[in-house]
C-alpha positions in Angstrom: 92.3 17.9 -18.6 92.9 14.5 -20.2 89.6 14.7 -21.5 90.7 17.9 -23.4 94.0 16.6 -24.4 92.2 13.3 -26.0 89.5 16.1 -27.6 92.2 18.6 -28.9 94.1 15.4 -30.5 91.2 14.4 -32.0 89.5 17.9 -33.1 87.9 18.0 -36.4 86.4 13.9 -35.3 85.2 15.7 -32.0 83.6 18.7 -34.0 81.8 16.1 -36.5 80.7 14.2 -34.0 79.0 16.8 -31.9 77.7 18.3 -35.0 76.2 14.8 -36.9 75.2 13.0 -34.2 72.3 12.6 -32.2 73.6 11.2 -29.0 77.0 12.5 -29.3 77.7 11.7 -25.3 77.2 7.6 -26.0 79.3 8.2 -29.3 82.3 10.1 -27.6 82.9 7.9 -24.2 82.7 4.7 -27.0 84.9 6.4 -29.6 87.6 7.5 -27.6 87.1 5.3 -24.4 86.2 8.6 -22.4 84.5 8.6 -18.6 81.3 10.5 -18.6 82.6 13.7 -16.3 84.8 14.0 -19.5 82.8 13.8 -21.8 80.3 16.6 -20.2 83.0 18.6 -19.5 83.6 18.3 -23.4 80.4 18.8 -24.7 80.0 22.2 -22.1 82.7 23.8 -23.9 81.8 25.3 -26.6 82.9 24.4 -30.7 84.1 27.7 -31.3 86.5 27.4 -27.4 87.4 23.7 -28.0 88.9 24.8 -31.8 91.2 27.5 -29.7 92.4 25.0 -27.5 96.5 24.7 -27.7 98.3 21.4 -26.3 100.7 22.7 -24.6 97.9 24.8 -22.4 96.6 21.8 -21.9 99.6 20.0 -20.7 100.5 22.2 -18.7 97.2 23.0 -17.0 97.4 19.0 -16.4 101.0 19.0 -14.9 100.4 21.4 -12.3 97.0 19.9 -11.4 98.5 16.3 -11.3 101.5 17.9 -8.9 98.4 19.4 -7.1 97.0 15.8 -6.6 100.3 14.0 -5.7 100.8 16.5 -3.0 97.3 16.2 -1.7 97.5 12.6 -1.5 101.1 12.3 0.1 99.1 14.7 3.0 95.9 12.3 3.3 98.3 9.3 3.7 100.8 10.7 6.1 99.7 11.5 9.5 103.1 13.7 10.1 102.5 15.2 7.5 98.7 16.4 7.9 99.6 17.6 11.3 102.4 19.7 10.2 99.9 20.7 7.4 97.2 21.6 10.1 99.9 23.2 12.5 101.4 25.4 9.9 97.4 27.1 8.6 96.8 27.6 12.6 100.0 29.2 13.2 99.1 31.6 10.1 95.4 31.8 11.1 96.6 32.9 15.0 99.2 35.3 13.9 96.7 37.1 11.4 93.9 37.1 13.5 95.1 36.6 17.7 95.3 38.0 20.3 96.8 38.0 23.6 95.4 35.0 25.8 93.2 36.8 28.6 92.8 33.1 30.6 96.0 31.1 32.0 96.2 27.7 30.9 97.4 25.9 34.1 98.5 22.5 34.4 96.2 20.3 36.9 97.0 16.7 38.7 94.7 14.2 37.3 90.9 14.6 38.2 89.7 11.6 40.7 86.7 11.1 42.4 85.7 13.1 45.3 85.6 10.4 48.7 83.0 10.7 50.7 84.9 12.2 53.5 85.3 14.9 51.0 82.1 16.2 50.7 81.4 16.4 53.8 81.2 19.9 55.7 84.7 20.4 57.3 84.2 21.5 61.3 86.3 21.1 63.7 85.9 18.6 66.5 87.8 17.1 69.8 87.4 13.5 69.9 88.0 12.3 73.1 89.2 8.2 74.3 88.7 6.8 77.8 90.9 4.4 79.8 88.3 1.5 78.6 88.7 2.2 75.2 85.3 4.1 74.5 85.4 6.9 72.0 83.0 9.7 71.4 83.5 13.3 69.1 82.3 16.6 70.4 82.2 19.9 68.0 84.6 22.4 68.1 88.1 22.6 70.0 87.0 24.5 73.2 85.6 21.2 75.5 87.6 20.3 78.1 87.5 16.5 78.1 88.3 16.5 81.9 84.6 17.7 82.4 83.1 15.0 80.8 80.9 12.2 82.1 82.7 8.6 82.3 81.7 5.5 83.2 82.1 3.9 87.0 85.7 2.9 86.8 87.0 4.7 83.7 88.3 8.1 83.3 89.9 10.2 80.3 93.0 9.0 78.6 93.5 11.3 75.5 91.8 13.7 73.5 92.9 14.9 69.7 92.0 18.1 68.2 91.0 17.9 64.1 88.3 18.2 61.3 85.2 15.9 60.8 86.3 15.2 57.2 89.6 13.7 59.1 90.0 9.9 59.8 91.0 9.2 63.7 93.9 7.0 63.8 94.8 4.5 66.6 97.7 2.7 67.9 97.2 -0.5 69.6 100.1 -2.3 72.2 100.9 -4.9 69.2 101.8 -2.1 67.1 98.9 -2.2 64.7 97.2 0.8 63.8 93.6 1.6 63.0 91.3 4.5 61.4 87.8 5.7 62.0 86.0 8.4 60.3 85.6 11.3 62.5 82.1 11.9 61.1 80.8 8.2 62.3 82.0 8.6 65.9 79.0 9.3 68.6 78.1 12.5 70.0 79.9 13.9 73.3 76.9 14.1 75.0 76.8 10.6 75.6 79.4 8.4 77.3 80.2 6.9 73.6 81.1 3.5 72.1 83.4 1.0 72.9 86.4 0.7 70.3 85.8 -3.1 70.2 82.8 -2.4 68.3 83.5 -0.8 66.1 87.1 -2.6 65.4 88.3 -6.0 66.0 91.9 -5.6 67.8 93.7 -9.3 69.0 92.6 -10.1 72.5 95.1 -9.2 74.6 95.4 -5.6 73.0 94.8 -2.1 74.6 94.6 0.9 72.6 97.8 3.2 73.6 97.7 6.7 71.4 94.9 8.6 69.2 95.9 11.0 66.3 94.4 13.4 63.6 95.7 15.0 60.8 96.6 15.5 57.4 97.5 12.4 55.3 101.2 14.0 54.7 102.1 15.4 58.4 104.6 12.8 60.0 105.1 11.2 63.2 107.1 9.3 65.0 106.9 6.1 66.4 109.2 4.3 69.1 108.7 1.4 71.5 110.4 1.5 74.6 112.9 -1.3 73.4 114.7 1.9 71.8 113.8 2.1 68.3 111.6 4.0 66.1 110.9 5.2 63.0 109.4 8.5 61.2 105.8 7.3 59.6 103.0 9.8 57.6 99.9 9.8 59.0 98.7 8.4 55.8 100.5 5.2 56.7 98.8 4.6 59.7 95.1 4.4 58.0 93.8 1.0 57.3 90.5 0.2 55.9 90.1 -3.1 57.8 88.3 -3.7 60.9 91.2 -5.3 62.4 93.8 -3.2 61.4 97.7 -2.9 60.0 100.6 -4.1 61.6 102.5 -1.2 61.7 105.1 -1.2 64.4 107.1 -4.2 65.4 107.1 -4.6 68.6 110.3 -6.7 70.5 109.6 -9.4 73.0 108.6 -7.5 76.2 108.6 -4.0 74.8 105.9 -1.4 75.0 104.6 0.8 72.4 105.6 4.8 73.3 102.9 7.2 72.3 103.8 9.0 69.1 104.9 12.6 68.7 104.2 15.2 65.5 106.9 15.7 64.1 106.8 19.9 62.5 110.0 19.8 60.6 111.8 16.3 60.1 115.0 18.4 58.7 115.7 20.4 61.9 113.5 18.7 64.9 115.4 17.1 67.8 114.9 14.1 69.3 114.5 13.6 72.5 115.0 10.0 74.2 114.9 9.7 78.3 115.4 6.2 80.2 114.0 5.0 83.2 117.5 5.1 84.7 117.3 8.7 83.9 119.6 8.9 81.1 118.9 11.4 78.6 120.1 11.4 74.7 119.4 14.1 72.0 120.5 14.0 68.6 118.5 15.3 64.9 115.2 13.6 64.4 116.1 13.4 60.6 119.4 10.7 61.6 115.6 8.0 62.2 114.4 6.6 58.6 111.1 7.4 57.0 109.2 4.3 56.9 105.8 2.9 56.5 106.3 0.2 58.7 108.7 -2.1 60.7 111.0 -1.9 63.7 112.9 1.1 62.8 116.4 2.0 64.0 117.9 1.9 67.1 117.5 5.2 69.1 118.9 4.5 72.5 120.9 1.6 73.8 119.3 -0.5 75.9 120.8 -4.3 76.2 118.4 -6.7 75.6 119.0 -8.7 78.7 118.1 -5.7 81.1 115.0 -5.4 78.1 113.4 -8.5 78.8 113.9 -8.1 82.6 112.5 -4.7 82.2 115.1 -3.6 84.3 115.8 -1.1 81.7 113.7 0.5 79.0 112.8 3.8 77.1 111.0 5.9 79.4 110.0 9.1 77.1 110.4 10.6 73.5 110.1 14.2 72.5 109.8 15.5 69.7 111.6 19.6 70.1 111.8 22.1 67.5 112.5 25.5 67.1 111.6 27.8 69.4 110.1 24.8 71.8 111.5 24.0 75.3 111.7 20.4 77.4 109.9 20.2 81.0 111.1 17.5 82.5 108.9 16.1 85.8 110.0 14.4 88.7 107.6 14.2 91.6 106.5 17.9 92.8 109.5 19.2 90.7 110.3 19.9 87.6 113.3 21.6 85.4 113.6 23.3 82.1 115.9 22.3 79.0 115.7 24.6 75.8 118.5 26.3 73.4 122.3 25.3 74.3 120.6 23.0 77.5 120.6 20.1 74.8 124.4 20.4 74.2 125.3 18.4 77.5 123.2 15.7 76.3 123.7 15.9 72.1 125.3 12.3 71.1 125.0 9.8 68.3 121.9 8.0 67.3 122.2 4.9 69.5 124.5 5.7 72.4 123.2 5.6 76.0 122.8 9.5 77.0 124.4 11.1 79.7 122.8 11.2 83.3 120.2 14.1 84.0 121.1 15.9 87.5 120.2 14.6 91.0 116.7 14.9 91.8 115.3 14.4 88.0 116.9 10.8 87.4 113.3 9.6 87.9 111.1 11.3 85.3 107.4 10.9 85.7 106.4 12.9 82.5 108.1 15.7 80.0 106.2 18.0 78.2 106.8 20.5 74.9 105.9 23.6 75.2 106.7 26.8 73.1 109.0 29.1 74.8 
């Protein structure tokens, strides 16, 4: 268009030129200082066209093409400004031509990396500890570990019930704990493998509890100094031969075996002394820690501690709909419901007295009623 403007002010030259010249392309873009796209656009329109053109077409043809251009370059150098550009023509492109959406978009967690113990098949299996510490894994939940083949001199300590894709997890007497893939362990069919050779506990360390589940079910953890903690069983896996110190254990104290907890926000605790006191109170008054001593859940004086004249026989974990046995020799007695009232107190008192007879508790189970 400035091309045309430059021709138009210049007509009757233009016309000559075009008419007289030979190489009227050279002679324009010298003359009048045009750039060659204007002077083919020039010499494409034809004489009789370029006499008819008017300058005020031409002005305004130019105006709205140079608004055009400003516009176009404000978008190219603003990237707000492109998007809204590109946001407004889909918008008009979806309304004119869409359609309801016929697949959800759903928001997913972040991909990761599947761990091995993920692809592995998922079966379910019994793992089964010995007194000595050896460990072995049978398929499916229906063996009876009792029947099992031992060693001369050991016998069956503990058996957990899970999936092979499951780590086992251990609790030593220092408190540390340990994890083993339930995949690894040896076959039932055999008398198994030693723990100590697969793990590297201290010396003077005996392996006390064995648990399986899923990395977000909870447990608690005591020693029988009277304090404990709530933990998740993802807390208790370590990838290190010798372990996590997990549970701080007092001078003289014994680690308790843990007890799932189902529902930290209406379970009871249950703590029983060896004087045969007996304290209940809500498991959800203990903090939720991934390590350390915990708080105080029964009272016992350090002095009668350390002379283990006095310590923290049991812990139970009861919920809804579960019962106490409590075992004392041949006999045995049954607290469940209101039974719990007579012994309810706060988190750190020393219990009331069970009745004659029961004072010295071998065991206590949970059972559902």
């Amino acid at each position: 268009m400035e091309g045309l403007l430059i021709a138009f002010l210049n007509l009757d030259e233009v016309i000559h030129i075009i008419r007289t010249e030979d190489e009227p392309k050279k002679i324009l873009m010298e003359r009048f200082a045009l750039s060659e796209d204007q002077t083919d656009y020039i010499l494409d329109t034809r004489l009789r066209q370029l006499a008819r053109l008017e300058e005020m077409k031409i002005r305004g043809e130019q105006d709205e093409l140079a608004k055009e251009r400003a516009e176009l370059q404000a978008i190219l150098e603003s990237p707000r400004k492109l998007k809204n550009l590109l946001r407004k023509e889909l918008l008009e492109v979806a309304l004119k031509h869409g359609d309801a959406r016929r697949s959800p978009l759903v928001q997913r967690a972040e991909a990761q990396a599947f761990t091995e113990a993920e692809l592995l098949s998922v079966d379910p299996v019994t793992v089964v500890l010995s007194e000595k510490g050896w460990i072995r894994a049978a398929k499916g939940h229906e063996i009876d570990p009792a029947t099992l083949s031992y060693k001369s001199g050991d016998g069956f300590m503990q058996a957990v019930r899970g999936r092979s894709n499951q780590p086992v997890l251990l609790l030593d007497s220092t408190g540390r704990s340990y994890s083993l893939a339930a995949h690894t362990l040896p076959s039932a069919r055999g008398q198994g493998e030693p723990l100590t050779g697969k793990l590297s506990p201290p010396p003077t360390a005996t392996f006390v509890a064995m648990l399986m589940g899923n990395d977000d079910e909870r447990v608690l953890l005591a020693t029988d100094a009277g304090y404990g903690f709530v933990a998740r069983m993802s807390d208790l896996q370590s990838k290190n031969k010798s372990g996590k110190t997990l549970l701080s254990v007092p001078e003289k104290a014994n680690v308790l075996p843990p007890c799932l907890v189902r529902d930290i926000g209406t379970d009871l605790l249950i703590a029983i002394s060896n004087e045969g006191r007996l304290l209940v109170f809500p498991l959800s008054e203990l903090p939720e820690l991934a390590k350390g001593k915990g708080n105080k859940i029964m009272n016992i004086p350090t002095a009668r501690l350390l002379a283990r004249e006095e310590y923290l026989a049991s812990v139970a974990v009861v919920s809804k709909g579960q019962q106490l046995l409590v075992y004392s020799g041949k006999r045995h007695t049954v607290l469940k419901g209101s039974d719990f009232d007579e012994y309810r107190g706060e988190r750190g008192r020393r219990g009331n007295k069970l009745p004659r007879g029961f004072q010295n508790v071998d065991r206590i189970d949970v059972t559902d009623r």
